[in-house]
N, C-alpha and C positions, 0 to 999 in steps of 0.2 A: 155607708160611705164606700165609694172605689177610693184603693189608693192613687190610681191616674189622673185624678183629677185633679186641674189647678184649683185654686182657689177661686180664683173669678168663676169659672167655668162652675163648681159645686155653688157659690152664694148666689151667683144668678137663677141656678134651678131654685132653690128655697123662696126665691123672691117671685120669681115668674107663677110660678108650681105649689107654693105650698102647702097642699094638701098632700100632692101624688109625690112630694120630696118628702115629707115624712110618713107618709108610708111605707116607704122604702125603707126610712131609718127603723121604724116599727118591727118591719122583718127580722132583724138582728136580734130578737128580744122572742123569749120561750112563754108564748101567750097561753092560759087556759082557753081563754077562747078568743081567736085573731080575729082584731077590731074590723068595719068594714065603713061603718061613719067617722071617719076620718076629723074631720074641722065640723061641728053644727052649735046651734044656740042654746046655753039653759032658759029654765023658764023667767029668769033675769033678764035674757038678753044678751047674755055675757056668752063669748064665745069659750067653747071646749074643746077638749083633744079625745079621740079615741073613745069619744063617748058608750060604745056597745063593746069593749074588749074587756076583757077579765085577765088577770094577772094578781100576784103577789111578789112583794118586790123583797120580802124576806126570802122567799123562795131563790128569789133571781140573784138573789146577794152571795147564796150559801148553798142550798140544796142542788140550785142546777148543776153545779162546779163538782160537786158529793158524785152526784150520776155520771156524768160526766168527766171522771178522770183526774181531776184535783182534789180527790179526798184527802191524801196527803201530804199538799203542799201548803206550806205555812201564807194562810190567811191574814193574821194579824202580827205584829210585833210591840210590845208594848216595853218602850224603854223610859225609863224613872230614874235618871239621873239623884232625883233628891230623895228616893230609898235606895237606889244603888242598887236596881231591878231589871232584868230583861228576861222577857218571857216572850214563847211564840206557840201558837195557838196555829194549830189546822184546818182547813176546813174540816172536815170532821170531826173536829174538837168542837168547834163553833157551833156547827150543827147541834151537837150533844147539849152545849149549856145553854144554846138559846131557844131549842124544843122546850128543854126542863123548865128554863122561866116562864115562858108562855104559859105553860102548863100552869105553872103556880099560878100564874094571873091567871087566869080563868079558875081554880080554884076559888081566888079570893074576889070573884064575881064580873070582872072585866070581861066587859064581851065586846063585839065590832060595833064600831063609832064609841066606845064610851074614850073618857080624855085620859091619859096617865102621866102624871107631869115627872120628869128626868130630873132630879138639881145634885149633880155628882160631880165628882173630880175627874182629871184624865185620866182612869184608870180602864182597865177592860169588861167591867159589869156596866158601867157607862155605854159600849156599846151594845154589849149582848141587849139592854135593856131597850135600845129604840127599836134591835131587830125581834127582839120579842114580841115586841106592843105589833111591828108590822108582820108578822105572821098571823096574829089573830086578829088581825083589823082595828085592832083599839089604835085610838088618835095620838102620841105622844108628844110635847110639849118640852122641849129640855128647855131648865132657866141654867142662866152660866151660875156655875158653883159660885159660892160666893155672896151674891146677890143679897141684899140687906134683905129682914123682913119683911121689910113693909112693900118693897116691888117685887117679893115674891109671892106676898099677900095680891096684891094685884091681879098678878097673872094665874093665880086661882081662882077669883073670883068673877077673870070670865073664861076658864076654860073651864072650870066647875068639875074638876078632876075624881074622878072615881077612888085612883089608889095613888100615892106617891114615893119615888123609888126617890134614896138621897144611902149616903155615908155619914161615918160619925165625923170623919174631917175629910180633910184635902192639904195641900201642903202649897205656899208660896214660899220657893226658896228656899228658905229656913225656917218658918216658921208653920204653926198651925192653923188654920182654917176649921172654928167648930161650926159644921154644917146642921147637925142634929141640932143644937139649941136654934139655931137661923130658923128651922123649920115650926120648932114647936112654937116661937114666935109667931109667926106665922098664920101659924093654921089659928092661933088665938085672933090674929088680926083679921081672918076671913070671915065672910059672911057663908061661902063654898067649900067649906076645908074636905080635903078626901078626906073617905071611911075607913082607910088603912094607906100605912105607912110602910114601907117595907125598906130596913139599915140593912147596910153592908157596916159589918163592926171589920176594919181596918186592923185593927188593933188596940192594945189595950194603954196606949200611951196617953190617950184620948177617952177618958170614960164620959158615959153621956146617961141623961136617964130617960127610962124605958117608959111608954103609958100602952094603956087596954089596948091601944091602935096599930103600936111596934108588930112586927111579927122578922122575925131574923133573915137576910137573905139569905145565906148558905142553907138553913134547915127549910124553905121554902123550895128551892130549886132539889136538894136532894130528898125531897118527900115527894115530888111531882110527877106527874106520869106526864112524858112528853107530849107537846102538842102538835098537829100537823098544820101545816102552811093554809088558810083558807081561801078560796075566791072571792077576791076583791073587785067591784066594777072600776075600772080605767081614772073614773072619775070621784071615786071613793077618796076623803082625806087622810094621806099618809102622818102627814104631822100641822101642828102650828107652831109657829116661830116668831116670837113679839118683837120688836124692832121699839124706836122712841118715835114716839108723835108730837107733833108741833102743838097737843094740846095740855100735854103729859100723862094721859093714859094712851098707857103702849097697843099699838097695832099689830092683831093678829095677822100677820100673813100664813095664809093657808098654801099648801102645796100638794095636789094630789099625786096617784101613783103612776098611773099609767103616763103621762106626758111627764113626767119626772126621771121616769126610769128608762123614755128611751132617748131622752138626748142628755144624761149623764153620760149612759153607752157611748153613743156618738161623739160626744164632747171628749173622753179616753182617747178614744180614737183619732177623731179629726184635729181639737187645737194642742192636745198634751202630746201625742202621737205617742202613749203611751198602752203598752201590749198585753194581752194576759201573760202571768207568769212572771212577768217583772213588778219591779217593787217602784212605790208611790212615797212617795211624803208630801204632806203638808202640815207644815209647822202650825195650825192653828187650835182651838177648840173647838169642841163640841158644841157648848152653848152659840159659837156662832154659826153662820150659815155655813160659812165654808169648809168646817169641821160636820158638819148633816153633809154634803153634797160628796167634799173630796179627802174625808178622811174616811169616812164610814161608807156610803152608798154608792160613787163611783166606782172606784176601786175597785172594789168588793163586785159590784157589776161584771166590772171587764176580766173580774179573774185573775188582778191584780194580789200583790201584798202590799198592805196599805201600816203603814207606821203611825202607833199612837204615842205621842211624846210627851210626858209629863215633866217638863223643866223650862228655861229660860233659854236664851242665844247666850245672854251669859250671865255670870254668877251659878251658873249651876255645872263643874265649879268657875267654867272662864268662857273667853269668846271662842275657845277652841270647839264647845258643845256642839254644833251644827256639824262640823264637819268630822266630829267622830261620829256621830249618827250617820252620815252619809256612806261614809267609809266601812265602818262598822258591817250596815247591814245589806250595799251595796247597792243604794238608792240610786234609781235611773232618772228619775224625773222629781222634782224639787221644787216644792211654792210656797212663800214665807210673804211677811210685808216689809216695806221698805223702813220701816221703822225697827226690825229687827235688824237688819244689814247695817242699818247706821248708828245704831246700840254694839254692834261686833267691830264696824270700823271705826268707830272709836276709844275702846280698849285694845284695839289691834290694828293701825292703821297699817303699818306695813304688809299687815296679812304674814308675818311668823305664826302663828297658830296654823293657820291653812296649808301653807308652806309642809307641816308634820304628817299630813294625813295623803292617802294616795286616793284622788278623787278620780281614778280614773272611769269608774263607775254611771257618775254622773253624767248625762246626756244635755238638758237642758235646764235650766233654772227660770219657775215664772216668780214676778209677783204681783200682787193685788192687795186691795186692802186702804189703799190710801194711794193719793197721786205719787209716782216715782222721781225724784229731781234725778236732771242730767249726772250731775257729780256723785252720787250715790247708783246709779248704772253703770256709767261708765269705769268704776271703783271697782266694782262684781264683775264685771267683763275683763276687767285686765287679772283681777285673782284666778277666776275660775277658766278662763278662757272657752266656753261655752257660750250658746247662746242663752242673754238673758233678755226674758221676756215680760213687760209692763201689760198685763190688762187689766180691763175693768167690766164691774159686774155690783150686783145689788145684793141683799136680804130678797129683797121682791122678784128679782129674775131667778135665784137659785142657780145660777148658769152664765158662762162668761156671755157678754155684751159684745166686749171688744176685743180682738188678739189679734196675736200673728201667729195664725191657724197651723202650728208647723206640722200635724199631720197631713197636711196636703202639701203644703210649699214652704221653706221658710222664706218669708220675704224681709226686705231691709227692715232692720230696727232704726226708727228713728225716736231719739229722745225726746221726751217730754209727750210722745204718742202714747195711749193704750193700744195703741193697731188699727187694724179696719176693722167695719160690723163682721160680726161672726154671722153665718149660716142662721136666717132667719129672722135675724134682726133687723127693718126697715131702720133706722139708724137716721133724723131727718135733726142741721140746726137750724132752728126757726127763730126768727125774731117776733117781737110783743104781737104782732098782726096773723103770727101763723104761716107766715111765709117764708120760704126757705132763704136762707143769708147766703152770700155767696162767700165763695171758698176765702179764708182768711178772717172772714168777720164774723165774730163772738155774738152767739146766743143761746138759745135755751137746747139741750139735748132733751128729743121725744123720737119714740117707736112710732111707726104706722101702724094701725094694729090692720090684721089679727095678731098679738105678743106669739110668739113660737112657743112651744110646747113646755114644759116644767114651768113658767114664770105663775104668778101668784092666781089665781081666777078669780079671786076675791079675798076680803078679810074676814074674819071669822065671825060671823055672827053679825057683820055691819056693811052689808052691802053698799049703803048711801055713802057711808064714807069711802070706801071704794072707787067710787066713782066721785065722789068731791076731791079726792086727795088726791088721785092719778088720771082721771078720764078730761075732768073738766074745763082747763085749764086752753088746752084745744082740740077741739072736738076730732073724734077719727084716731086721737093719737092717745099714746102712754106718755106720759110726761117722768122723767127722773127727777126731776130738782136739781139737776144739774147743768150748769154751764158751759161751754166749748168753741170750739170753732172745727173746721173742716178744711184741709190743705188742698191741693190742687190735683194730690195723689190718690185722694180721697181717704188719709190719715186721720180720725179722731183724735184732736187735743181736749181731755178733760180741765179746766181749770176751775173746778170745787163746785159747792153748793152754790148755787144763785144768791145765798144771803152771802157770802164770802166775795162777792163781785162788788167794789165801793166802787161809790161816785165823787171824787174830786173834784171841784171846782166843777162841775157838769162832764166831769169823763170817767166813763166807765172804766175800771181796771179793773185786773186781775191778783189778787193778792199772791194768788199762788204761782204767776208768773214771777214776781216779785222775789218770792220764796226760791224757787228756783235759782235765781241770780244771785241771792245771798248764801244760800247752801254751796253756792260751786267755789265762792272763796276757800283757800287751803286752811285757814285758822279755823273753820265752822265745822262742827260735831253735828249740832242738828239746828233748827231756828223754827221759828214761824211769825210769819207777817200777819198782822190783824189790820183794818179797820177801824179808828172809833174817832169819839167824834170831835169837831174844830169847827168853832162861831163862823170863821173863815170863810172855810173852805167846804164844809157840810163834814168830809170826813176827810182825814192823811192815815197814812199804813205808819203802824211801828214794827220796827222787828226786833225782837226777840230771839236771842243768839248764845247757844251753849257753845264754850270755843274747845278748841280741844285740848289736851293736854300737853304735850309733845309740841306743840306750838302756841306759844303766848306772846303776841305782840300786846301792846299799849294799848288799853281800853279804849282812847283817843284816835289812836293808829287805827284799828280795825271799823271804828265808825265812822270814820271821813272813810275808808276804803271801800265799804261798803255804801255809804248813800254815794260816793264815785263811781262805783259799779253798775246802781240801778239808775243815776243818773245816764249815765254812758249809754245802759241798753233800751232802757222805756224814753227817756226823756226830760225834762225837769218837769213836765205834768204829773210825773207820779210824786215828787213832795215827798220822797222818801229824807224825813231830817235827822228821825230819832231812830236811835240803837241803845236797846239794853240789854247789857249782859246778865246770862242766869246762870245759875248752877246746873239749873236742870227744868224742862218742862211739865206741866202737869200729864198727864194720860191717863186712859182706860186702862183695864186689865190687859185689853187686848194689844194695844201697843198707838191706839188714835191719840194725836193731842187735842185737848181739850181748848179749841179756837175760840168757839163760842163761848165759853166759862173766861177765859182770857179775858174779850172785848166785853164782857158786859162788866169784869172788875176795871176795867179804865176806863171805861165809860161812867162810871160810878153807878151801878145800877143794881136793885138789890137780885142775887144771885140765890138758886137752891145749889148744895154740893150736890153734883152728879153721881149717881147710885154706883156708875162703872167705875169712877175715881180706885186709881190705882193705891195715892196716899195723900190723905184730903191736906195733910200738914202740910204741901209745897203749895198749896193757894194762899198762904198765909207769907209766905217767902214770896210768891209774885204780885200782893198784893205788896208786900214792904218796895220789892224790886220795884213796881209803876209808880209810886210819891216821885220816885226819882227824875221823873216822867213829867217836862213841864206841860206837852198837852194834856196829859191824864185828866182827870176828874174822878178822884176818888173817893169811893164812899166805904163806911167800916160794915154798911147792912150787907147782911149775908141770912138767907134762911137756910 
């Protein structure tokens, strides 16, 4: 990337060019051997990057930085609010323990392509361990800590993992997390269990028991002769990363190295505009994508110091946690999801917590992760007085979609956008025939392909699905499963999954616009609008509404004001009648609420609890909350 270039001017080349644009981007990156096929076909048919270039992206995370002059600047930061920890590691520190592990894995038989599955807490052997696996070419797999056995059984039995790297616990909050029994679970439930297990014993607060397969992390790494970075071909798989499938066996997305690692680069660069030497946060995990891309392998790229967080936005101990992180360790660039901001602004709606800390540090704030409502931006804008940034991006892309690119320009924020396509992204909404909708009118969001460099090349070990799941749908394109429309500015409005889009009375709506206009009311904490179903009308939206604390009108009050709201904005076609108040909504670990699990309990429909389920006991609370529900249709089956 030049930095003279506008935006228009840089996405135009990727789209005209795409070959001879990323090659360009290609050169920024310390090749063993610089690619010269650029864009060509596997024997699939399936288009590749960099197919004849060689690299190691362990190398490019850590080593190059080592030769190069950042031996001794602090690489990672690892702060632990709930052991009350902060540690910083250098590149050359990093160097040191992620040779030695290598080493040890090879030792204990891992060689290039074999799988080695990650299931760790946020701690720092959590990273050393994927950069391990990618220095010697072995394939790594992190499942998110946590993860019941039976979907960690899962994801062994098709990654077929050689050795697996896990701890004796992990910590939510307050409490403990026994990872070691989840596993020996586990490997009893597989048909594939690895041949070694390798604990990081944490401490002895948490005793766990030992079988023939244990071997200790600490006496593994210091018994180890270090390993050296190998030649990886461009096309060689860096990791696999299972997402949920619509059939419930999880989808391996694959992500190779070479088109991974150089528009991470670019992507520092271009939409974070974030610089070597300066420091990174994103508040996410490891087990998700955006903890692989921009906790660990960006960063780490650009020669960044990238922040590993083990705690909460709050509770660990309040909403104040984000912004002594920031402060603290003097983070320039900042990316959480909107469901953490709206977890802080409502134990701190005034922003007294933030108010304590001097954020003078911080340059920009994105987020991702879930759509952003206006009232929750515009919230983060007047706190932080910064630009804050909404985009959007997949598991399967690895890489933003959408932004406001502000390594090149910042352009206007507008709400309820994720921005425009990023560099590379053909970005097309089509309706049911494949044709493009014209500006304002809601359809399906797909890529043209070729997809740009880092997104998925296929699933792992299941081609056809690959192509059923994303190709099929319209031919030429990528399909997301996503819904939107496109402004006249040529703005991205995301509004959810295509199953999240109901039909009233024969009209299409958007729940999450819905959502939107309910969230911006002043009494609302957080909400969410479903879908389900009425003899009527086929289907009407409920909302579902945590109020805040600090402000409590009249149950009565706040639900006439609010179907007055969406009547006002949508129209009475949206049939917005009912409102129930909750305590609180279900979610993931990660901070998603759980929509689908939602409608299918008011729909009466029998449900599995979802494996991410943060604490399966508030479905039991929203199942009592929907009786209350005259359209409901409730049922007590539940699997």
């Amino acid at each position: 990337m030049k930095p003279h270039h506008t935006y228009e001017e840089l996405y135009n080349q990727s789209i005209s060019n795409p070959a001879e644009f990323w090659k360009q981007q290609a050169g920024s990156l310390a090749w063993f051997k610089h690619p010269n096929n650029i864009l060509s076909k596997d024997e699939n048919g399936l288009d590749r990057w960099f197919a004849d270039g060689q690299l190691n992206t362990s190398y490019l995370a850590i080593d190059y930085h080592v030769e190069n002059g950042r031996k001794d600047q602090v690489a990672l930061i690892y702060d632990s609010p709930v052991t009350n920890t902060v540690e910083r590691f250098t590149y050359g520190q990093m160097q040191e323990q992620v040779a030695k592990l290598a080493g040890g894995l090879t030792e204990l038989g891992v060689t290039k392509g074999d799988r080695v599955i990650i299931y760790m807490p946020m701690i720092p052997e959590a990273v050393f361990s994927m950069l391990a696996c990618a220095r010697i070419g072995a394939v790594h797999s992190v499942v998110f800590g946590g993860f019941a056995a039976h979907e960690l059984a899962i994801r062994m039995d098709d990654a077929k993992p050689k050795v697996l790297i896990t701890a004796n616990y992990g910590i939510e909050i307050d409490r403990y997390i026994h990872y070691k029994p989840i596993v020996d679970e586990a490997i009893g439930l597989s048909a594939h269990p690895p041949t070694q297990v390798v604990v990081l014993n944490r401490g002895e607060a948490v005793p766990f028991e030992t079988h023939e397969r244990d071997c200790d992390y600490r006496k593994l790494v210091h018994s180890a002769t270090p390993a050296p970075c190998v030649a990886l071909n461009a096309t060689d798989p860096l990791y696999i990363l299972y997402t949920s499938g619509t059939t419930g066996k999880p989808k391996g997305i694959v992500r190779d190295n070479g088109g991974h690692a150089v528009v991470l680069k670019f992507s520092m660069d271009a939409i974070y505009g974030c610089q070597p030497g300066e420091t990174f946060w994103a508040a996410s995990d490891v087990g998700w994508v955006v903890g692989h891309s921009y906790i660990v392998y960006a960063p780490l790229i650009q020669g960044c110091t990238t922040v590993l967080f083990e705690g909460k936005p709050i509770k660990t101990p309040d909403a104040s946690t984000f912004w002594r992180v920031i402060s603290e360790h003097q983070v320039n660039v900042m990316f959480t999801a909107p469901t953490a901001i709206r977890a802080i602004r409502k134990e701190d709606p005034s922003g007294a917590f933030l108010k304590k800390h001097d954020l003078g540090c911080l340059r920009t704030q994105f987020l991702a992760g879930e759509r952003c409502d206006a009232a929750t931006l515009h919230w983060l804008e007047e706190q932080l007085n910064v630009p804050v940034i909404d985009h959007w991006w997949q598991t399967e892309s690895g890489w933003p979609m959408l932004a406001n690119m502000v390594g090149t320009e910042l352009l206007p924020v507008k709400a309820g956008s994720a921005g425009k396509p990023v560099c590379g992204y053909d970005i097309q909404v089509l309706d049911e025939e494949g044709q493009p909708c014209a500006a304002g009118e809601e359809g399906y969001v797909a890529v043209k392909l070729p997809l740009p460099p880092g997104c998925l090349p296929t699933l792992y070990n299941d081609t056809p699905r690959f192509r059923e799941s994303y190709l099929s749908k319209f031919p030429g394109y990528y399909f997301s499963g996503d819904g939107g429309y496109r402004d006249d500015e040529g703005y991205v409005f995301i509004t959810g999954r295509v199953d999240d889009v109901i039909n009233v009375a024969g009209h299409r709506l958007s729940t999450a616009e819905m959502e939107e206009i309910v969230a911006a009311h002043p009494a609302v904490a957080e909400c969410a609008v479903i879908g389900i179903q009425n003899e009527l009308k086929g289907q009407v939206p409920l909302a579902i509404v945590v109020s805040r604390p600090d402000i409590e009108p009249s149950k009565d009050q706040l639900e006439a004001q609010i179907i007055s709201s969406v009547r006002e904005q949508i129209g009475a076609v949206a049939a917005l009648k009912n409102v129930a108040i909750a305590k609180r909504l279900p979610k993931t670990r990660s901070g998603k609420t759980l929509r689908k699990t939602i409608r299918m309990i008011a729909d009466g429909r029998d449900y599995t609890i979802p494996s991410t389920i943060d604490d399966p006991a508030i479905l039991d609370e929203i199942t009592d909350l929907l009786k209350t529900v005259k359209v409901c249709k409730l049922s007590t089956a539940a699997a």
